[in-house]
C-alpha positions in Angstrom: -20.7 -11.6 5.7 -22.4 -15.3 6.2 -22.6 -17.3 8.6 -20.5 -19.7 6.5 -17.5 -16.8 6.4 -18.0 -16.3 10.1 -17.0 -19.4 11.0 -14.5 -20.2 8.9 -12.7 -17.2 10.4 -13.0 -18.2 13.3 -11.5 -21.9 13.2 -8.7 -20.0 11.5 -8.4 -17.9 13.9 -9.1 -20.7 17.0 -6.0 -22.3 14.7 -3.6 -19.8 15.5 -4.2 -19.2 18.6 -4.0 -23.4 19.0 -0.5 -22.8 17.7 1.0 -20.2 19.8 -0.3 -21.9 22.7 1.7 -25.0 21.5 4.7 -22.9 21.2 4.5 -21.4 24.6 3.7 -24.2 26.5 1.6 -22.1 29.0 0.2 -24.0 31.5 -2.4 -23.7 33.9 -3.5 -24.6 37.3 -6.8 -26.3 38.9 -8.2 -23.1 40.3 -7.4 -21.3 37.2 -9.1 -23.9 34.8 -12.3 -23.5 37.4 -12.3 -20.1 37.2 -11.8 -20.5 33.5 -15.1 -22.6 33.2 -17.4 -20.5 35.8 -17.3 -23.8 38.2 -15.5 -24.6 41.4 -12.0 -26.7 41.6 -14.6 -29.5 43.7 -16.6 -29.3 40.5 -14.1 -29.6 38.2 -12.6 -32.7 40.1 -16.4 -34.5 40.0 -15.9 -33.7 35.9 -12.9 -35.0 35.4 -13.8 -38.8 37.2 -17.4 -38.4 35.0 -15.7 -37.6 31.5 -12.7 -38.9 30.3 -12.3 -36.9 27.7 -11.5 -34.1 29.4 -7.6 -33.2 29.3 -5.0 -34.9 32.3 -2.6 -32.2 34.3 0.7 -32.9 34.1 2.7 -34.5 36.8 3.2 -31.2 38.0 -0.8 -30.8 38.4 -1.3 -28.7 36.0 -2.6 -28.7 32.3 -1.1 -27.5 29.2 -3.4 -24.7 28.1 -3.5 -25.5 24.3 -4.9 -29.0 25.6 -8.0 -27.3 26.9 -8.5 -24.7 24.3 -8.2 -27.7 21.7 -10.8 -29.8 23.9 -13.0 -27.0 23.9 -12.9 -26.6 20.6 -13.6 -30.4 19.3 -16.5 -30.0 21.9 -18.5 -27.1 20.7 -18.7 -29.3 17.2 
């Protein structure tokens, strides 16, 4: 398999699982989205004033998961 097939399988892939977390709606917290990137919630605050393109919680404080995996995504390319 090449590196070519590799990939493409996984953005398909990274697709679907974009879509079902759409569909769900799952959301997340601030100490889970630390804990999701390795960093601490005080760390992920300093972040979030130093890059606005990172996702926005919710009124409610917390982010829509499929926001993050689709940010995470756009920024490994």
């Amino acid at each position: 398999m090449t590196d070519a097939k590799i990939a493409e399988g996984f953005l398909i892939l990274a697709s679907a699982v974009q879509t079902m977390l759409q569909k769900s709606g799952t959301r997340i917290t601030r100490a889970e989205l630390a804990e999701r990137w390795g960093i601490h919630r005080n760390t992920l605050a300093t972040r979030l004033a130093a890059d606005k393109s990172l996702p926005r919680p919710g009124r409610d404080g917390k982010w829509l998961l499929s926001e993050i995996v689709e940010w995470e995504l756009h920024r490994r390319q």
